[in-house]
C-alpha positions as CSV (number, residue, x, y, z in Angstrom):
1,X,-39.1,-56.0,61.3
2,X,-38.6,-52.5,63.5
3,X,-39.2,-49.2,62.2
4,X,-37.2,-46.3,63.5
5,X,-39.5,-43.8,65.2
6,X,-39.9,-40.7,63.5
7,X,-39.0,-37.6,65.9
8,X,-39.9,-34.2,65.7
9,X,-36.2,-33.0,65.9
10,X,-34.7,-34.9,62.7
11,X,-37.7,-33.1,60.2
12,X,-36.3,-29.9,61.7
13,X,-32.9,-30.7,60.8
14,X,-33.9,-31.3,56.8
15,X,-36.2,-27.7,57.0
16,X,-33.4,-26.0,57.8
17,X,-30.7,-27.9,55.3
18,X,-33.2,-27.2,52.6
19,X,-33.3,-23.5,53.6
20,X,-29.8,-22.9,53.8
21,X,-29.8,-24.3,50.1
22,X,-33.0,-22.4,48.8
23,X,-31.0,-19.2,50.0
24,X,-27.8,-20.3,48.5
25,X,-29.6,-20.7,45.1
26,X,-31.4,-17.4,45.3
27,X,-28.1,-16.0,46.2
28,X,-26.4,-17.4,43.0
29,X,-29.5,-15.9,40.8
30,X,-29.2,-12.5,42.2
31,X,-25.9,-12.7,41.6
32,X,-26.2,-14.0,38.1
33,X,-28.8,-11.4,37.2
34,X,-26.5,-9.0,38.4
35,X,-23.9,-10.0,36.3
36,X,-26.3,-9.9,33.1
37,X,-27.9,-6.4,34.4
38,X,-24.6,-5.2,33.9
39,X,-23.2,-6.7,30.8
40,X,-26.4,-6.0,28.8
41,X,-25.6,-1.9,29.9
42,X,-22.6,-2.5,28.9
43,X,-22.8,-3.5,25.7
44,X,-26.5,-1.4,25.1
45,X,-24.1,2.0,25.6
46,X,-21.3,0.9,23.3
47,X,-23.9,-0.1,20.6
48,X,-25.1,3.4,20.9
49,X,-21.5,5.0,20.5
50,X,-20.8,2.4,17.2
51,X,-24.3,3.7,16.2
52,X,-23.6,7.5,16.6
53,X,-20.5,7.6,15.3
54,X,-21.7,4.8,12.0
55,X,-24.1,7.5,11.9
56,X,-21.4,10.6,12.0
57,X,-19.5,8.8,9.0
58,X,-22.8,8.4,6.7
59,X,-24.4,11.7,7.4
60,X,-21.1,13.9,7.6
61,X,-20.2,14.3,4.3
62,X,-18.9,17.7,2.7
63,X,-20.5,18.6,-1.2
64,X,-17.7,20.2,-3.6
65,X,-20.3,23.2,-5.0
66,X,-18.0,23.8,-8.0
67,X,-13.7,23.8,-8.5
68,X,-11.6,26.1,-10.2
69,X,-7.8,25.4,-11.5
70,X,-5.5,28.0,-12.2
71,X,-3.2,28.8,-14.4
72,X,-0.4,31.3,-12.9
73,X,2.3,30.6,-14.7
74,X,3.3,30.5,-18.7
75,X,3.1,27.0,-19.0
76,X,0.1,25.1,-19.5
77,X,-0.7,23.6,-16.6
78,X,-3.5,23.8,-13.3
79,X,-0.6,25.2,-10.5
80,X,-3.5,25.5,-8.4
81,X,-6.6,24.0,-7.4
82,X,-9.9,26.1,-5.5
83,X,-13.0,23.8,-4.3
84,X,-15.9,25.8,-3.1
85,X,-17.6,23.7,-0.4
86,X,-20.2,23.5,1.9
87,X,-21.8,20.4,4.2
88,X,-24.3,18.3,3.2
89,X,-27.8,18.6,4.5
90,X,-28.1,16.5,7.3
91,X,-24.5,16.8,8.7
92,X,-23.4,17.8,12.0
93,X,-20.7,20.6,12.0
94,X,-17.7,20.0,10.2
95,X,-14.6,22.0,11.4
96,X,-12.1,22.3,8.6
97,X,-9.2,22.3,10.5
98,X,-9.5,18.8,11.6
99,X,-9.5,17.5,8.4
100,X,-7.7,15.9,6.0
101,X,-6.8,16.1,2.5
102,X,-5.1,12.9,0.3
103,X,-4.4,14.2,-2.9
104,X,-3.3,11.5,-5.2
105,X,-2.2,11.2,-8.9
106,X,-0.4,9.7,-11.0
107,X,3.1,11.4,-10.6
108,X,2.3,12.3,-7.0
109,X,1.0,11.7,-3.5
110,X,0.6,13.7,-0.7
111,X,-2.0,14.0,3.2
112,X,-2.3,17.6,3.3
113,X,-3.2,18.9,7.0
114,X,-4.7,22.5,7.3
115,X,-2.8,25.4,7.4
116,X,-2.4,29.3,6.6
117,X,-1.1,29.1,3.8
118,X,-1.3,26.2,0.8
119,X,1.8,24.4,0.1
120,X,3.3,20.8,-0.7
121,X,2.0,19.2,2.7
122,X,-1.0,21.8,3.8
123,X,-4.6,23.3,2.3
124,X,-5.9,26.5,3.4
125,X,-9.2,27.6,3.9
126,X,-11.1,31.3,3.3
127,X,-15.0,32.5,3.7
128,X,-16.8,32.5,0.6
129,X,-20.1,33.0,2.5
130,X,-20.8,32.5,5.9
131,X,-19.0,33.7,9.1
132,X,-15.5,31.1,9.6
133,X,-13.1,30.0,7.3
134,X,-13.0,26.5,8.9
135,X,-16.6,25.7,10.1
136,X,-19.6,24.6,8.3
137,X,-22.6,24.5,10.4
138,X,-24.7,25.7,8.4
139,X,-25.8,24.4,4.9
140,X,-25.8,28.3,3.4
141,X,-22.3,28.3,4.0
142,X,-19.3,28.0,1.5
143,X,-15.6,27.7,2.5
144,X,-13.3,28.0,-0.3
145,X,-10.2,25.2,-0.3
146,X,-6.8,25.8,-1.9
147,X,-4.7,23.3,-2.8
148,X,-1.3,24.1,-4.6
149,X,-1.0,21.6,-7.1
150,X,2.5,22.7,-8.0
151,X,3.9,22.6,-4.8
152,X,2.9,18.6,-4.7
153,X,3.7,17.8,-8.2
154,X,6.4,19.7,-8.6
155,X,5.1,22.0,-11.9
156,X,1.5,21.4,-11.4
157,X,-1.2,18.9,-13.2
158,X,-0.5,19.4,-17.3
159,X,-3.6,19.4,-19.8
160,X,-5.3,16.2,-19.9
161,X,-4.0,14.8,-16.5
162,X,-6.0,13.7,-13.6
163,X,-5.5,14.0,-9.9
164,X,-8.2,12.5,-6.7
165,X,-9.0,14.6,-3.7
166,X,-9.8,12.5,-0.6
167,X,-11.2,15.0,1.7
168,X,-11.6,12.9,5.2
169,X,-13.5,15.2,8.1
170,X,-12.6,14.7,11.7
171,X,-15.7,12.2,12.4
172,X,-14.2,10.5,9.7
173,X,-16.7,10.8,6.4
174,X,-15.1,11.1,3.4
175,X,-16.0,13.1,0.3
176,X,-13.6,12.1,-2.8
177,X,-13.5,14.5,-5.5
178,X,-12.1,13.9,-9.1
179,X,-9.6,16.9,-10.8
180,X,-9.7,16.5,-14.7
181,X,-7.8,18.8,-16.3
182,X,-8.9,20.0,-20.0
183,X,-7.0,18.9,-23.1
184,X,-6.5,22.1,-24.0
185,X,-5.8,25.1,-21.4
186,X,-5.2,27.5,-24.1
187,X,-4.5,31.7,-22.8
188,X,-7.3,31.3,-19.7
189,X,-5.9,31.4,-16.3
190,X,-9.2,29.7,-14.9
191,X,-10.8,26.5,-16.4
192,X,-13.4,24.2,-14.6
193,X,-11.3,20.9,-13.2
């Protein structure tokens, strides 16, 4: 039985094969980790803007400080409706005229959008204290909002009758506010809703 002799030029053939493979794997990781480097970016900076605007939703809500209806007419019913409001401590600034209103009841519905004046499909805004008529940036101020009730409805929210007020700001929070009307209006122009 013959042995082929070993020579020193077919082990230098398999150091280099096994080179050429070691740098084709290394290759493949870089590229690989690369590929993961990038991804997890990615995904870490879109989990941050979910998280800051989750965050914006929560946190940015508007507080209804009291609401008036009145009375303008003979009849006896709310023709309008005045929320005195202010942001929520906590809340980044909330600019009015981005928002929304959904005003719902039983008879009616209606998205009101700002505007100058109140009617059927806008609110409008005025300073009750503060400096703007449409931003809150600052929890001492108070924006009134009008809503005309009668407008919507068509002759206004009658004693005992019930309306919702979805007020949706432009980061998206929503504050929902209930109307109740009294039973009994009576001769005042101005009751609590």
């Amino acid at each position: 039985m013959k042995f082929a002799q070993s020579n020193d030029d077919d082990r230098g053939q398999v150091g280099i094969g096994t080179l050429i493979i070691f740098i084709a794997l290394v290759l493949v990781a870089a590229v690989a980790a690369g590929v993961l480097v990038n991804t997890a970016g990615l995904l870490q900076s879109q989990a941050q803007d979910t998280g800051a605007d989750a965050q914006s939703q929560v946190s940015n809500q508007i507080d209804v400080v009291s609401a008036t209806g009145e009375n303008a007419g003979s009849d006896d019913d709310v023709d309008t409706v005045r929320l005195v409001v202010k942001k929520s401590a906590g809340s980044d600034p909330i600019d009015l005229e981005e928002a929304t209103i959904e005003y719902t009841s039983s008879g009616s519905s209606a998205t009101l959008t700002h505007g100058g004046t109140a009617d059927g499909t806008t609110f409008s805004t005025a300073i009750e204290k503060g400096d703007s008529a449409t931003i809150l940036d600052d929890n001492g101020e108070r924006v009134t909002v009008t809503v005309n009730v009668d407008s919507i409805e068509g002759g206004g929210l009658a004693e005992g009758e019930e309306a919702t007020l979805r007020i949706v700001d432009q980061s998206g929070a929503t504050t929902i506010y209930g109307v109740n009307v009294p039973d009994v209006l009576g001769s005042n122009n101005y009751v609590t809703v």
